[in-house]
VEXPABA-22634 format. One record per residue: residue number from 1; residue in one letter; x, y, z of N, C-alpha, C in turn. Coordinates in nm, 2 decimals, decimal comma. Example, Ala and Ser with C-alpha at 12.3 -4.5 7.8 and 13.67 -1.06 7.14 Angstrom:
! residues 2
<r 1 a <1,32 -0,57 0,78> <1,23 -0,45 0,78> <1,32 -0,33 0,78>>
<r 2 s <1,28 -0,22 0,71> <1,37 -0,11 0,71> <1,29 0,00 0,79>>
***
This chain:
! residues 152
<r 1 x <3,83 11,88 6,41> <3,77 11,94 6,53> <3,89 11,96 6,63>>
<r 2 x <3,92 12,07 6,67> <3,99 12,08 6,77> <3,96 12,16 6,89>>
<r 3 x <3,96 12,12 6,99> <3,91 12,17 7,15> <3,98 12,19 7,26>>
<r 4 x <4,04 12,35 7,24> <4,13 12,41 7,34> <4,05 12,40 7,47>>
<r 5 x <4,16 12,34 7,53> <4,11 12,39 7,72> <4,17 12,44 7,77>>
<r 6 x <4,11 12,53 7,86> <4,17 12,63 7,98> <4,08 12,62 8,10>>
<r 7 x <4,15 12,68 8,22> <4,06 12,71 8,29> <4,17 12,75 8,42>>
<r 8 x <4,07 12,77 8,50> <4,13 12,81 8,64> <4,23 12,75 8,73>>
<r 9 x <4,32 12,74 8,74> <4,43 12,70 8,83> <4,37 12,63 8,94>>
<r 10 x <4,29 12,75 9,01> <4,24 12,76 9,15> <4,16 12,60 9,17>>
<r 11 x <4,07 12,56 9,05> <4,00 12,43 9,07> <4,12 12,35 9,11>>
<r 12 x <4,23 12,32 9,14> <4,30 12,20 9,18> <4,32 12,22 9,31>>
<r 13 x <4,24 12,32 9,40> <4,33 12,36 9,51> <4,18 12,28 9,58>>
<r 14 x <4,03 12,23 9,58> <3,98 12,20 9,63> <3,90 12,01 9,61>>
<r 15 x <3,96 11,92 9,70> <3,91 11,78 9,59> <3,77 11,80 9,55>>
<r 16 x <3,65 11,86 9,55> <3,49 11,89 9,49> <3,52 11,96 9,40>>
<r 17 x <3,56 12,07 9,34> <3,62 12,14 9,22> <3,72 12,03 9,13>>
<r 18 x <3,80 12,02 9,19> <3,90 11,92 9,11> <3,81 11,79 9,03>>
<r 19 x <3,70 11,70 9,15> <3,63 11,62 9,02> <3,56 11,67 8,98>>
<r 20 x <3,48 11,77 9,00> <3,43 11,83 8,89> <3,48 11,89 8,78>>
<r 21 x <3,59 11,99 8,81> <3,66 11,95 8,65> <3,68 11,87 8,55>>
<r 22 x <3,75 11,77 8,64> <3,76 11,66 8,51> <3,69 11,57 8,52>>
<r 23 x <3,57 11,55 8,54> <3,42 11,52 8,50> <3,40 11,61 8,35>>
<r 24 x <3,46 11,75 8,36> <3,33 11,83 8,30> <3,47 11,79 8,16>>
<r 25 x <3,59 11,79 8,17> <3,71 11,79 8,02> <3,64 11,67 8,01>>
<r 26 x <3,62 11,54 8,11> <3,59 11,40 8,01> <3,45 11,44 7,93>>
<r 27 x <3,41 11,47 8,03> <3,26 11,46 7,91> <3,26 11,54 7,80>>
<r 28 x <3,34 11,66 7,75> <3,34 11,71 7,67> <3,42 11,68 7,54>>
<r 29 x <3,49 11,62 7,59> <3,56 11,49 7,52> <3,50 11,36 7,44>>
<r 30 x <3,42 11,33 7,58> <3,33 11,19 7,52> <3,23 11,26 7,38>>
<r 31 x <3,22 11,34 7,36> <3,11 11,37 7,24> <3,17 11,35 7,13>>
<r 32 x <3,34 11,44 7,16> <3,40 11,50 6,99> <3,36 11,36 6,91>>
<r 33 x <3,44 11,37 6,79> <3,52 11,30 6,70> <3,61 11,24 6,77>>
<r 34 x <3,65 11,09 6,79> <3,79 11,03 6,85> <3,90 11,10 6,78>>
<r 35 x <3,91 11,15 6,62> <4,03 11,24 6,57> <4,04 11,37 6,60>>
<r 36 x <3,91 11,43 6,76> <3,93 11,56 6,77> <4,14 11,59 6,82>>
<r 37 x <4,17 11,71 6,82> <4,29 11,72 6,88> <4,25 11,87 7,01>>
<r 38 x <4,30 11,82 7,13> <4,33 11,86 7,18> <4,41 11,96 7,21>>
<r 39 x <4,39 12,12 7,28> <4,51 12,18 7,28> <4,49 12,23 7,40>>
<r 40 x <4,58 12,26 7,47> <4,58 12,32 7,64> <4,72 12,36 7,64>>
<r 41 x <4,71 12,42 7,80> <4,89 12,47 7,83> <4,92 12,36 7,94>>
<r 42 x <5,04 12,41 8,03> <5,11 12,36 8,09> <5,07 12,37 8,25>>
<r 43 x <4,95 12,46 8,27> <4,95 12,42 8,39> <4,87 12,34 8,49>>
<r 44 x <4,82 12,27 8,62> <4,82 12,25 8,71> <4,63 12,27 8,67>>
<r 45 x <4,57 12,14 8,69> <4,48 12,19 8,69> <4,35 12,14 8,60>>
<r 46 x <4,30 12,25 8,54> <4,23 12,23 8,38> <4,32 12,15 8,24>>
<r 47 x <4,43 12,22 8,27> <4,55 12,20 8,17> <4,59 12,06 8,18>>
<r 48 x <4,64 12,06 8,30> <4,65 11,89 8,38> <4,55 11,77 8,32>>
<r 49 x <4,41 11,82 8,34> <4,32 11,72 8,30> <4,30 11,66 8,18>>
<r 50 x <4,31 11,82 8,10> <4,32 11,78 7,92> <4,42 11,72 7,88>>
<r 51 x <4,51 11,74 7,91> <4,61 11,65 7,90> <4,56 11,47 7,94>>
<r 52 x <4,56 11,50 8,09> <4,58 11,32 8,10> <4,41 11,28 8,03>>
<r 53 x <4,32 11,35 8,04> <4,18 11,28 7,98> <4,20 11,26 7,83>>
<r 54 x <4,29 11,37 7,76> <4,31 11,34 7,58> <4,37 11,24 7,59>>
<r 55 x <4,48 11,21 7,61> <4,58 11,13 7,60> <4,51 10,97 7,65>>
<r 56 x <4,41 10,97 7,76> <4,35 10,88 7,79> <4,22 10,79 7,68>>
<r 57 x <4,17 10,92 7,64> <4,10 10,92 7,51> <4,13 10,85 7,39>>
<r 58 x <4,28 10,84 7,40> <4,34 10,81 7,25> <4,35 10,92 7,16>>
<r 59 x <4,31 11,05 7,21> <4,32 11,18 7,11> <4,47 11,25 7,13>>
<r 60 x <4,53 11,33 7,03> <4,65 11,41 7,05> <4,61 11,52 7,11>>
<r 61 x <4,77 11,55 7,16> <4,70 11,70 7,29> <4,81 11,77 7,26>>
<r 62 x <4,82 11,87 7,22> <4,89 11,94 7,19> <4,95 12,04 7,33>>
<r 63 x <5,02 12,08 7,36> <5,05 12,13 7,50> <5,14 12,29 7,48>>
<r 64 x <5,11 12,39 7,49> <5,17 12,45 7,47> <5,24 12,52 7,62>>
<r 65 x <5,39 12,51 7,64> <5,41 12,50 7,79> <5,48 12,67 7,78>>
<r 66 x <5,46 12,73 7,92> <5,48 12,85 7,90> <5,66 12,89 7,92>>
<r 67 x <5,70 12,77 7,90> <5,85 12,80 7,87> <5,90 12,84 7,74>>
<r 68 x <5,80 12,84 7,64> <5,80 12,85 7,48> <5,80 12,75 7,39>>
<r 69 x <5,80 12,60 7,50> <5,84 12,49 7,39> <5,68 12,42 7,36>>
<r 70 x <5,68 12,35 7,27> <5,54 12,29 7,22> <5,56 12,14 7,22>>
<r 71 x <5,46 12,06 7,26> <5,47 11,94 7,28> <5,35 11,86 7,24>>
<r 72 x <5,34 11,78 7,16> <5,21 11,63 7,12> <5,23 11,56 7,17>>
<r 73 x <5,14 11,51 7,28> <5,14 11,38 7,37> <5,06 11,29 7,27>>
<r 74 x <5,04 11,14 7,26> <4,97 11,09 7,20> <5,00 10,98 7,09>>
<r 75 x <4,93 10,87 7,05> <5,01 10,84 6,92> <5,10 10,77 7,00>>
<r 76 x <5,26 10,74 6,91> <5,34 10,67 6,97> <5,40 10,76 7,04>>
<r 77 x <5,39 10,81 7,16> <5,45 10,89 7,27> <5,40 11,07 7,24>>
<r 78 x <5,55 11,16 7,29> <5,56 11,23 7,25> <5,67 11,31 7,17>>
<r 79 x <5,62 11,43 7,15> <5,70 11,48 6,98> <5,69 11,64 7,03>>
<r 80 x <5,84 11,66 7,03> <5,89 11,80 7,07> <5,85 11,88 6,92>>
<r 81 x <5,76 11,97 6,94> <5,76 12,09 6,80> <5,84 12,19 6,82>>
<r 82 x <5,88 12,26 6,69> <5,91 12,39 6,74> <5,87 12,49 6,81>>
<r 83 x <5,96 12,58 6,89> <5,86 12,66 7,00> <5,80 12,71 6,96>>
<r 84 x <5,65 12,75 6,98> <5,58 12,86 7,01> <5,62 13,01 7,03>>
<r 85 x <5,70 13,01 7,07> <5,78 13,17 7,10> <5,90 13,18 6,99>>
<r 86 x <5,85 13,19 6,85> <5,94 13,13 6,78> <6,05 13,27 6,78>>
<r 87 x <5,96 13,39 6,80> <6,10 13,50 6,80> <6,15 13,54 6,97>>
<r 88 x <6,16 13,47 7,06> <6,19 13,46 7,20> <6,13 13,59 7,29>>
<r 89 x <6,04 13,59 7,19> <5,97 13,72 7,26> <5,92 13,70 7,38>>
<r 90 x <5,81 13,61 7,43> <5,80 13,55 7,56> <5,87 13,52 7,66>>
<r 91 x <5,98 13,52 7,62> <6,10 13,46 7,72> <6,15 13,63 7,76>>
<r 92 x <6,09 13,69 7,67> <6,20 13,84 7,80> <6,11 13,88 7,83>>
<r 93 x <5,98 13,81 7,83> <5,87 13,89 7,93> <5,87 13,87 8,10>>
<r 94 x <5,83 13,96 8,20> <5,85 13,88 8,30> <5,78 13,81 8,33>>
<r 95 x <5,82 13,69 8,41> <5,77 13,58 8,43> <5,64 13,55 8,46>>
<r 96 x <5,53 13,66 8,54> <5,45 13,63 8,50> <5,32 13,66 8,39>>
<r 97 x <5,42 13,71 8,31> <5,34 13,76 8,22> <5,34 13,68 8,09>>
<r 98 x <5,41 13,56 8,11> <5,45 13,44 8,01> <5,35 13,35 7,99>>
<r 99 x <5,26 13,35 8,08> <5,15 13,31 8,06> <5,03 13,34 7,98>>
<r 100 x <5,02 13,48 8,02> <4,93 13,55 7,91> <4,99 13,53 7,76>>
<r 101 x <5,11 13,55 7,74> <5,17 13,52 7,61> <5,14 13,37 7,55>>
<r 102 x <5,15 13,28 7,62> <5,15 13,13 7,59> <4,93 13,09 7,55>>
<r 103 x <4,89 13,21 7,61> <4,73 13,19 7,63> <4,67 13,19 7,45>>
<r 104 x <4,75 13,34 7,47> <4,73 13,41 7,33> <4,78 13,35 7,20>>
<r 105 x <4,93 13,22 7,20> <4,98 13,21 7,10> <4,90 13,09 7,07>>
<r 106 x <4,84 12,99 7,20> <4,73 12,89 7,19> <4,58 12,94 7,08>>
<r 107 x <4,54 13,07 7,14> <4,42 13,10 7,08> <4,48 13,08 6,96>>
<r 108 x <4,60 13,18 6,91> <4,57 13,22 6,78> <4,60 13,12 6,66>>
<r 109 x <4,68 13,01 6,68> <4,68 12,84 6,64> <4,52 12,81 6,61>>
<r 110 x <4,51 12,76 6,71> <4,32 12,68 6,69> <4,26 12,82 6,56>>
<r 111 x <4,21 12,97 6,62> <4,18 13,05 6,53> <4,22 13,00 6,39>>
<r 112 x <4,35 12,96 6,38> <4,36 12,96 6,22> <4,35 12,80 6,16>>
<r 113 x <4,28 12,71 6,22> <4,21 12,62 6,20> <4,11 12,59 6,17>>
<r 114 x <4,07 12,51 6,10> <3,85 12,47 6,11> <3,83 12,43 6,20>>
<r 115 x <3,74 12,44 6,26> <3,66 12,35 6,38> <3,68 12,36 6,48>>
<r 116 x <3,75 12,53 6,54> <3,81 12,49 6,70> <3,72 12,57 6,77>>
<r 117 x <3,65 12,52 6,90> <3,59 12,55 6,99> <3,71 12,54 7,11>>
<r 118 x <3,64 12,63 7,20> <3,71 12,66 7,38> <3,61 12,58 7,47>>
<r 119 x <3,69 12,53 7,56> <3,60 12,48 7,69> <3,68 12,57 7,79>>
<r 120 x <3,59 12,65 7,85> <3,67 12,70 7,98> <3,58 12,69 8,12>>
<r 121 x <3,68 12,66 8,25> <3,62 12,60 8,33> <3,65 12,70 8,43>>
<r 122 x <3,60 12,79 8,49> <3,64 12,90 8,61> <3,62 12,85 8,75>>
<r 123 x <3,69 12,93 8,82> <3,69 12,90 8,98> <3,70 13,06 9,02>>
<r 124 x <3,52 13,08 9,10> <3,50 13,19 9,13> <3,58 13,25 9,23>>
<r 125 x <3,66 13,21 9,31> <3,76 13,23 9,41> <3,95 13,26 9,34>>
<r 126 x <3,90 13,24 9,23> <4,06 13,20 9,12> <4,12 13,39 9,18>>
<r 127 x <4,22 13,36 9,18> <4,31 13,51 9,24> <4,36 13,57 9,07>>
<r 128 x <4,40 13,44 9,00> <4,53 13,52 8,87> <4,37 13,50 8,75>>
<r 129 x <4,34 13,60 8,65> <4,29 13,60 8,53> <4,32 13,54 8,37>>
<r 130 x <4,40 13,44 8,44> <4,40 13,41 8,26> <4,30 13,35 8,20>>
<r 131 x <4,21 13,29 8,26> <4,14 13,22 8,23> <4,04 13,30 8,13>>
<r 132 x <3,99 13,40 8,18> <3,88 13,55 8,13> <3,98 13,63 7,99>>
<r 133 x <4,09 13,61 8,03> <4,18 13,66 7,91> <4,20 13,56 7,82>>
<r 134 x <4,19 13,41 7,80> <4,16 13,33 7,74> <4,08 13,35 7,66>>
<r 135 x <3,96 13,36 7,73> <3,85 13,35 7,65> <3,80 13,45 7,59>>
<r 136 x <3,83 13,59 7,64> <3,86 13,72 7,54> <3,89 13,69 7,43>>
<r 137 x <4,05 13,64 7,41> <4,10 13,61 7,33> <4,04 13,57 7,22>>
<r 138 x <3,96 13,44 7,27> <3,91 13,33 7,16> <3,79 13,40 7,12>>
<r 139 x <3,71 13,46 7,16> <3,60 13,52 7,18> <3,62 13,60 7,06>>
<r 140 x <3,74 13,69 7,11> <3,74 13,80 6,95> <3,81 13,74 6,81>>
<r 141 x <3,87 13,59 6,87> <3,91 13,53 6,76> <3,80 13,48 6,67>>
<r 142 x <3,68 13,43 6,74> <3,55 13,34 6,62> <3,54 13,26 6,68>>
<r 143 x <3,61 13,23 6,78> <3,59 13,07 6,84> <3,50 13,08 6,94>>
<r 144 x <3,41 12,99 6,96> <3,28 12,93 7,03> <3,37 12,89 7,13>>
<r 145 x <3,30 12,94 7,25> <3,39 12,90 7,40> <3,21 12,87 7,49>>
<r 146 x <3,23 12,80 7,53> <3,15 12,68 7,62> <3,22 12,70 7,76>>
<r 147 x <3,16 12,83 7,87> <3,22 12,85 8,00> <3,12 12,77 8,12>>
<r 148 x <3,22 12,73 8,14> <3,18 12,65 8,32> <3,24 12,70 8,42>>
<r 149 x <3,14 12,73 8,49> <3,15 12,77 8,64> <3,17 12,67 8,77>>
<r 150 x <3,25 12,67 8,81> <3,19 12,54 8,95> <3,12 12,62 9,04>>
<r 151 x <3,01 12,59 9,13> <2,89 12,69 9,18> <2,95 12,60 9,31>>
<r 152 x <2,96 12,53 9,37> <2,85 12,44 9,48> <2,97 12,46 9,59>>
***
């Protein structure tokens, strides 16, 4: 079982969004398999949480950071993989568009796995889109994506 998370940036910018995020990564966590693996990126946020809630879990989290390098938190520490941008393609993108590249190379990993579902967490105020391009992604990949809104 593996359970990519993404989500909106913007949730870290309010403390009511913020615990509700990671209310909503723990609990989705607490169901898996304890050998689910985790996969998220690098930023601030959604990404933030799955990180420290996997890793808190006792699950591996796989991190894919949008500098191109790949990282497993977990286990006895962490373990540098080879990059993700294995042909440096990402790296002459401009900068903000490294992101969407890092989104996509996430999807298409989990895609060629068994058992990977999306959790995506939005913030109706979010300014940048990756989050909706995420879940495109995964969407046209096969993968079951589970979207949360924070409303209140």
């Amino acid at each position: 079982m593996i359970l990519l998370v993404t989500g909106s940036r913007a949730l870290a910018d309010r403390p009511e969004s913020r615990e509700w995020g990671r209310d909503v990564v723990r609990d989705a966590l607490a169901v898996l398999p304890t050998d689910a693996l985790v996969v998220t990126g690098d930023a601030e946020g959604p990404d933030a949480w799955a990180l420290a809630e996997g890793a808190a879990s006792g699950r591996i989290v796989r991190v894919y950071v949008v500098n191109g390098s790949l990282t497993l938190f977990g286990g006895a520490g962490a373990e540098t993989l080879p990059n993700w941008d294995t042909n440096g393609a990402a790296a002459r993108l401009p900068w903000s568009r490294r992101p969407l590249a890092r989104n996509a190379a996430m999807v298409r990993w989990c895609a060629a796995q068994p058992d990977a579902r999306c959790l995506a967490l939005l913030a109706p105020w979010a300014r940048t889109h990756g989050t909706a391009h995420t879940i495109g992604l995964a969407r046209r990949a096969g993968i079951a994506v589970d979207v949360r809104e924070w409303s209140r």
